[in-house]
N, C-alpha and C positions, 0 to 999 in steps of 0.2 A: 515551677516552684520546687527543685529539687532542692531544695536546703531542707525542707521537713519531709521529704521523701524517705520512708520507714528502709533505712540498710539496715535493718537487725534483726531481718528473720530466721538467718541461723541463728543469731544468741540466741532465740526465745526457746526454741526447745533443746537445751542443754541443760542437763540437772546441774544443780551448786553453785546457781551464779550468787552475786554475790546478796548478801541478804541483809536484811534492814530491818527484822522486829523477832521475837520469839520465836514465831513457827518459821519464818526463813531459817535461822542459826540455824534448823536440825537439819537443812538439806546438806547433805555431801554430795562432793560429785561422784558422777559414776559414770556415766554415759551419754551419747547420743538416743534422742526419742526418736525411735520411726513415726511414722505418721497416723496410725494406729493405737501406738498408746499415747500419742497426742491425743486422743477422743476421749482415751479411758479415763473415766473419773479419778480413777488409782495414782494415777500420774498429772491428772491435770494439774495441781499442783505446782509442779518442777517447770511449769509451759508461767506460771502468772509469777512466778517470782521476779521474771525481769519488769515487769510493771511495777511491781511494790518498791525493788531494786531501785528503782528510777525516783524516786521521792529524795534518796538520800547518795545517790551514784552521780546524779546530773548536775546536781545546783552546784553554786561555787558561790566562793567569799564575795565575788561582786557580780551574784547572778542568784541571791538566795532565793528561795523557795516559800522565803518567810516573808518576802519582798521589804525589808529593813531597810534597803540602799533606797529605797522611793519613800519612805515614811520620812525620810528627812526636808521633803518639802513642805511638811507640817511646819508648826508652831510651838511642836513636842519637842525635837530634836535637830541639831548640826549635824554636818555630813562628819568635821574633826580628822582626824589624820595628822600628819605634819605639818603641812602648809597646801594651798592652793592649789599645786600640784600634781600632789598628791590624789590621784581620783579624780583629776580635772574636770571632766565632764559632769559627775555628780556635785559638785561646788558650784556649776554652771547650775543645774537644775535646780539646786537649794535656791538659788535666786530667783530664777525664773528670769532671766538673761543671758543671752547665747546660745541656745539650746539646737545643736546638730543636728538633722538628718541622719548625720553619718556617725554621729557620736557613737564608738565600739559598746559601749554597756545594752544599750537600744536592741543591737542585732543580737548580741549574747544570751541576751533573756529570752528573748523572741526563740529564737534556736534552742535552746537547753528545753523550754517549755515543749515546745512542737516534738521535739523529740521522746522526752516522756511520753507525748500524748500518741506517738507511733507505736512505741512500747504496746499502751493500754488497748489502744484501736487493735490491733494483730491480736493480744488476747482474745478481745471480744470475737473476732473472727472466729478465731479456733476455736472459743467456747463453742459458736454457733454449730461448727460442725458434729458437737458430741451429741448426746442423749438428750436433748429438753425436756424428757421426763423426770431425768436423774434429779433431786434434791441438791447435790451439790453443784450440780454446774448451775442450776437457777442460782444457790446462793453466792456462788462465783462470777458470775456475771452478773448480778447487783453488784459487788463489789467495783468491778470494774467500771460499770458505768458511775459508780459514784467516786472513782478515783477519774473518771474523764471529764465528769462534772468538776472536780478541785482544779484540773490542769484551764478547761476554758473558763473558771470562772475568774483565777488569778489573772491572765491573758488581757481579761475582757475589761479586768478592772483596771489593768495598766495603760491597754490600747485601744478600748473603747470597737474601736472595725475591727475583726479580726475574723478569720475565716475560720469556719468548723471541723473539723477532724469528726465525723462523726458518722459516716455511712459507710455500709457494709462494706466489704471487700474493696477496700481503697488500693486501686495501682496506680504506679506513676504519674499516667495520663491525666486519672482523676487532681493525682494531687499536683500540678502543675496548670489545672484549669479551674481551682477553687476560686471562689472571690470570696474578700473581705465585707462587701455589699450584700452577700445573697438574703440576708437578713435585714429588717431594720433595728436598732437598739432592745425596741423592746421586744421583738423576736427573736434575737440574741438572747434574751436573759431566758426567753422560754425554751430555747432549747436545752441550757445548762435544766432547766424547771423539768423538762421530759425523763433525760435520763435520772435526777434523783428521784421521780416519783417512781418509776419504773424499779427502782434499787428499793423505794421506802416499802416498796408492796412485798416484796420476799426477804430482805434482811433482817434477822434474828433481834430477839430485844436481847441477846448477852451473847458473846462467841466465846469462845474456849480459850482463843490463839490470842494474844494481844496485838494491836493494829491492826486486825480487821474491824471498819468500821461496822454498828449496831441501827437498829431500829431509832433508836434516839439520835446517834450523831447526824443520821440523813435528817430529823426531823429539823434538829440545829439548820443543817446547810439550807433546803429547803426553805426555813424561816427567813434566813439571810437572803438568798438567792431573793423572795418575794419583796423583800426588804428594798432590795436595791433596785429591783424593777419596777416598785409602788413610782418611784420617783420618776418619773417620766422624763427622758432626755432625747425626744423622737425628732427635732427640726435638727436635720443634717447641715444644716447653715450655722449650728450653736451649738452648745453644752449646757445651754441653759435649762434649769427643771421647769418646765409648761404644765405639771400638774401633777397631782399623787392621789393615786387609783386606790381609791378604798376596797375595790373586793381585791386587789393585791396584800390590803394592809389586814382583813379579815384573815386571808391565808396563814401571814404570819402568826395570830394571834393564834387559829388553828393549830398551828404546829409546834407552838410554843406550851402549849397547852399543859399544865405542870401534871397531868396525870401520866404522860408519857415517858416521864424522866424521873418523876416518886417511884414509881413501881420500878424498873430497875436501878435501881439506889442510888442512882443522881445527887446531887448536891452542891453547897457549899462548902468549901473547904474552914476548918474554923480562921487557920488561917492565913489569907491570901497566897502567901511565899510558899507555902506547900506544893504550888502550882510549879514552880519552879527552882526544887529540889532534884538534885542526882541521885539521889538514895534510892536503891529500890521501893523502901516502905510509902513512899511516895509518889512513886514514879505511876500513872497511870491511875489517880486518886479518884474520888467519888464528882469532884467537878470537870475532871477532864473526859470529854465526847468521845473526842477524835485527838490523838495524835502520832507525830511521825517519831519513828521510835528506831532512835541510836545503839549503837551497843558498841562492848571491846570485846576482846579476846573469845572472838567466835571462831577461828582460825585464820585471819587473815593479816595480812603485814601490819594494817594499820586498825583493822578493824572498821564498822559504820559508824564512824566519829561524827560530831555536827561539825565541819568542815567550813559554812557558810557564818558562822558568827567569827571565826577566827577574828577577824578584823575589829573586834568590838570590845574585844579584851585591853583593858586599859594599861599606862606604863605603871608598874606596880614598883615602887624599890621594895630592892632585895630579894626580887626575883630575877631570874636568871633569864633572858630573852624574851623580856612581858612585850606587852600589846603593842598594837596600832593605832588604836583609842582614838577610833571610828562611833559612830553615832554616839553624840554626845548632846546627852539633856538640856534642855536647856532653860534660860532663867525662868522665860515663860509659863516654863512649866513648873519648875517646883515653885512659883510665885504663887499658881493656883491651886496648889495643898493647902495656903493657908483657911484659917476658918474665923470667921467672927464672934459675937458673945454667945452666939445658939449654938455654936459650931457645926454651924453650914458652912458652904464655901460661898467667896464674896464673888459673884454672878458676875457684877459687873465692875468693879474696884481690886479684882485680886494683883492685875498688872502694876498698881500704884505704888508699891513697895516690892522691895526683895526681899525675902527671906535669907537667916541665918542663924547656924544652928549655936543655942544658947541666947538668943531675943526670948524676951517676954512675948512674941505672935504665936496664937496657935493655928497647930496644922494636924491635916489627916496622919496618921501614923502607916497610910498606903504609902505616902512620900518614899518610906527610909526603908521600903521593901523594892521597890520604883529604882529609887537614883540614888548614888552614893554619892552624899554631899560633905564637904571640908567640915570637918570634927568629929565624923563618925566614922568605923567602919566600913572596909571595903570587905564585899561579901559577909560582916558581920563578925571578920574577924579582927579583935583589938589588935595582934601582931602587923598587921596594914592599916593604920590610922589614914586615911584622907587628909591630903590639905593643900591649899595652894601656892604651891611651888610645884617649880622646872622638875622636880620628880615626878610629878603626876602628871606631866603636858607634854605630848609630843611636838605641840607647838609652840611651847614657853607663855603657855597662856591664852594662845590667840583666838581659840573655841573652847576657852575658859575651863574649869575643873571638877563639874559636875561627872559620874558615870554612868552607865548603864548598868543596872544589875541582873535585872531579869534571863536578861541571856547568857549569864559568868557562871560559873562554879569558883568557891573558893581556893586558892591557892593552896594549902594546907592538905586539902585531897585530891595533889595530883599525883597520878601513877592506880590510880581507884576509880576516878570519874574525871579526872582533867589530865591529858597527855601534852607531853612535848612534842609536835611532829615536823621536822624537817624546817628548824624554827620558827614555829608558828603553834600555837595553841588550838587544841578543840576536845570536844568535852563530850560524854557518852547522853548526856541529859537530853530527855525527849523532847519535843517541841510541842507543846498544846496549839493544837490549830481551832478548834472550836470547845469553849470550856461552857460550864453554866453561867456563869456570871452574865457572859454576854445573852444568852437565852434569855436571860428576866429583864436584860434592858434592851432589847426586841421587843420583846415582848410588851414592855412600859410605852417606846414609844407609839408601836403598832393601835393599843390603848389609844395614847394622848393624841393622836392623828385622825380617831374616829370618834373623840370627845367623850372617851370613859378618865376623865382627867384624874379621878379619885383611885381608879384600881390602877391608873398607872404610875400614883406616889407613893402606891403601898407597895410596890413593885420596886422602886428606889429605895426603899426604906430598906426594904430587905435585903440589898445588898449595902447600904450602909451600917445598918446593925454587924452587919459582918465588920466596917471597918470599926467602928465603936469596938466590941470587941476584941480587935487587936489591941487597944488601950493597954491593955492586960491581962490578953493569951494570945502570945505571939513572941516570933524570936526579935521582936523590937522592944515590945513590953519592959526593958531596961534602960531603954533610952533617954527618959525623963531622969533615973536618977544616975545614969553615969553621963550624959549627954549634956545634962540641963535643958533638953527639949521639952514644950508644953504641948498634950493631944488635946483636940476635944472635936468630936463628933458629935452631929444633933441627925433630928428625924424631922423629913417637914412636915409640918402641921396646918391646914388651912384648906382654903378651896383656892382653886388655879383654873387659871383660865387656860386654851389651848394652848396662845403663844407660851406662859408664863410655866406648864409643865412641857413644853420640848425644851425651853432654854433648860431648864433642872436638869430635862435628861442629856441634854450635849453636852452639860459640865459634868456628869456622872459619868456617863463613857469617856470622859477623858480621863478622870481621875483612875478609874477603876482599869481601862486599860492601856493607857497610856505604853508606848514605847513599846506596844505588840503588834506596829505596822498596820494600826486601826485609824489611824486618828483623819490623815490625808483624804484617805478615800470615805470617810464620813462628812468630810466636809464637801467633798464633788459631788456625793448621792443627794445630798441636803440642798446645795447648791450657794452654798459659804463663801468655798474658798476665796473668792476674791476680795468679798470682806472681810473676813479676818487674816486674811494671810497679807493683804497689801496696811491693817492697823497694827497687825503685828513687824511687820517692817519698819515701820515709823516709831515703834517705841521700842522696838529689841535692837537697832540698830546705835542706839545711845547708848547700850554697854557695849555692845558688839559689832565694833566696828567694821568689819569684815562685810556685813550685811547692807553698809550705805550702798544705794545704787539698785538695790532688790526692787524687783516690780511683779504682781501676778498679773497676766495678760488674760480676762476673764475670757472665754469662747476661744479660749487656745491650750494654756498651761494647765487645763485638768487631766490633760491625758496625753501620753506622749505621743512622738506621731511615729509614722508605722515607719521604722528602719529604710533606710534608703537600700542598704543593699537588700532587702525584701521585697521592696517597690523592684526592682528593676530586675528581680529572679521572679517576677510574678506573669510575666507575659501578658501586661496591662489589665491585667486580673484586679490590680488593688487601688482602693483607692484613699488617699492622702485625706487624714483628720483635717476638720475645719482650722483657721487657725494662720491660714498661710505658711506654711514649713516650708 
């Protein structure tokens, strides 16, 4: 298995590699570490920067980190591009026909991953060999195991088998004799569960440095982590969910627990789009946990740019070498902003109409922070008005003219927070990887799963109120009167039954995060996808023609299968997802 075989143990102890958040910028280089102040706390430092490094050094445009190119098999978004093409293989996977063994994106993610995860392993080593008394190396090494915990949990949720990166002093031999087996599913999930507990018992409730994660973001992941293992996927013949473990689902509730996120000043943001702002005033707000954190002008050519959304940046006129206008919204989706006369969303009828902006239908006003749809502003700036036309389509229309916004910076502040590089666009904005929002709707469904059906609507509620109040604090808030858009947001009221509060809560993680690479993998933990992803076929195919011929292949297409060129560097180590590949 030499393709994750760690070649990077001279980079690690070299001071000034490159850096990815505040307390990286301040490393310079200077030298070579002997092996000695490798131990020393003074230094250890200058040894974990290439792990942190690896967050934002490894991934690529069709290999993100934020796994955006796999959320296009949702019902949220197209893959977009020019044409067919264009990304071939992920065109293939949006359908769910055709889909390679050998398909190049498969082994690229698989590798860029594994290799981070060599990074973090070698840290942890070298941590091993310091002081274990010392204060800081305990809190460095939570770190790390909770930066190994984010590398196999992404992995896990792509490829389902996946081998562990996880024992001490890994050489070659080990790592050419791993299997993808050694686990079953849900002893997979528990080993990610090991190392974050392990990190939640020594990590700080605030750090100094930003991107170092807190006592609260492990609580987040943990939450999740249990989340996705509550759902049992254990018959190796299937992908099917056989059952969800309630003291899994207690865990979550446990660690969701809002006293551990009030007290270091967690929160709501008032509103949403703040989450994804370049500003510094912004950047690193009271809802965001955890995240990966970009920067410019730290000394290096290009700087820690997000590199991995390039691709997502739309054709903009009258700018000068715009987008690729990759992940692209889709109707489905802003179909389900609308709201009816209580302004809820319509559960089960939102698919029946499209939305358009200046109709008398109302909608959440999450939408126009969401998607950039034809009459409004792009990124909110009236100088780029939306609309549909061959200006805004790389493909004259063919994956239609909705954007992305969440991942853009405005046009207007490039050269501040949006760069030109090598023509291609990327932007210094950090990427929230676990916010609160998502916390309270954990937290709701972990609730509605053990039949606290009441505190898990008042849990909804509260992230609703938040959108209500965009109505009328928020940078949309003008939209009604320069737009002709109608909001209205309601609260639910009632008693609900189990099934009656998870369906609330699946339509509320979509609204709320839609188009944050959530949505896909919510519907395989759940065990969905093939229902909605083969009815959303049948009726998004009637605008979108592209789509005729989409099939989801249930006990196959939830999870890719493990790389051919992996299988075959594996030394019959690995073994092949159900599914027939």
């Amino acid at each position: 298995m030499k393709t994750i075989y760690r070649t990077i143990c001279a980079i690690c102890v070299i001071c000034g590699l490159t850096a990815c958040s505040d307390f990286l910028e301040e490393q310079v280089p200077q030298a070579t570490l002997t092996q000695d102040e490798v131990k020393n706390p003074e230094y250890i430092d200058n040894v974990l920067i290439s792990a942190y490094a690896g967050l934002v050094s490894i991934e690529d445009m069709n290999a993100s980190f934020s796994l955006w190119n796999y959320d296009t098999r949702s019902d949220d978004a197209y893959v977009g591009g020019s044409d067919f093409s264009d990304g071939e293989p992920f065109h293939r996977l949006e359908k769910g026909v055709g889909i390679l063994t050998t398909d190049w994106p498969f082994s690229s993610i698989w590798t860029r991953f594994y290799n981070y995860l060599s990074r973090v392993s070698l840290s942890i080593d070298i941590l091993a060999s310091a002081d274990q008394e010392n204060a800081t190396i305990q809190q460095r090494t939570a770190e790390m195991k909770f930066l190994r915990a984010y590398g196999h949990f992404q992995l896990k949720r792509l490829f389902k088998k996946i081998p562990f990166v996880n024992k001490p002093n890994m050489q070659e031999e080990d790592y050419n004799n791993l299997s993808n087996t050694e686990y079953t599913n849900d002893e997979g999930w528990q080993q990610i569960i090991n190392d974050l507990e392990d990190a939640y018992a020594v990590l700080p409730e605030a750090q100094t440095e930003k991107g170092r994660p807190t006592k609260a973001a492990c609580a987040a992941f943990l939450a999740k982590v249990y989340l996705y293992k509550a759902y049992r996927q254990d018959d190796a013949s299937s992908n099917q969910v056989t059952a969800i473990n309630e003291a899994d689902l207690q865990k979550v509730v446990d660690y969701t627990n809002p006293a551990i996120y009030t007290k270091a000043g967690y929160g709501l943001e008032p509103d949403m789009h703040n989450n994804f702002r370049p500003e510094e005033q912004y950047e690193n707000g009271k809802e965001s946990l955890w995240a990966i954190q970009y920067s410019r002008n730290d000394g290096t050519v290009y700087g820690n740019l997000n590199f991995s959304y390039r691709l997502i940046v739309p054709c903009i006129p009258k700018v000068h070498d715009s987008g690729c206008d990759f992940y692209k919204p889709s109707h489905n989706l802003v179909s389900a902003y609308r709201t009816n006369s209580d302004g809820l969303p319509m559960l089960d009828t939102y698919a029946d109409e499209e939305y358009t902006v200046g109709s008398p239908q109302t909608v959440d006003p999450r939408l126009f922070v969401t998607v950039g749809v034809p009459g409004t502003p792009y990124m909110f700036n009236p100088s780029f008005m939306i609309a549909e036309s061959n200006a805004w389509s790389r493909s004259g229309g063919t994956f239609g003219y909705f954007v992305s916004l969440k991942q853009n910076v405005d046009p207007a502040l490039t050269d501040s927070y949006l760069y030109l590089c090598d023509s291609q666009w990327a932007s210094s904005m950090n990427r929230i990887v676990l916010r609160y929002a998502d916390v309270l709707l954990m937290r709701a469904e972990a609730q509605a799963q053990l039949g606290q059906t009441s505190e898990a609507i008042a849990l909804v509620n509260q992230v609703r109120d938040r959108a209500a109040g965009m109505a009328t604090n928020s940078i949309v808030s003008n939209y009604p009167n320069k737009y002709g858009v109608h909001y209205a947001v309601g609260k639910y009221n009632g008693n609900y039954s189990k099934d009656e509060a998870m369906k609330i809560i699946k339509m509320e993680r979509r609204l709320e995060l839609a188009m944050e690479s959530e949505r896909f993998f919510d519907l395989v933990r759940w065990g969905d996808a093939a229902t909605v992803l083969n009815k959303y076929y049948s009726t998004e195919s009637e605008k979108m023609n592209f789509l005729n011929g989409s099939q989801f292949t249930a006990n196959k297409n939830e999870y890719l299968p493990v790389p051919f060129e992996q299988m075959a560097a594996s030394n019959g180590h690995y073994t092949q997802n159900c599914g027939q590949w």
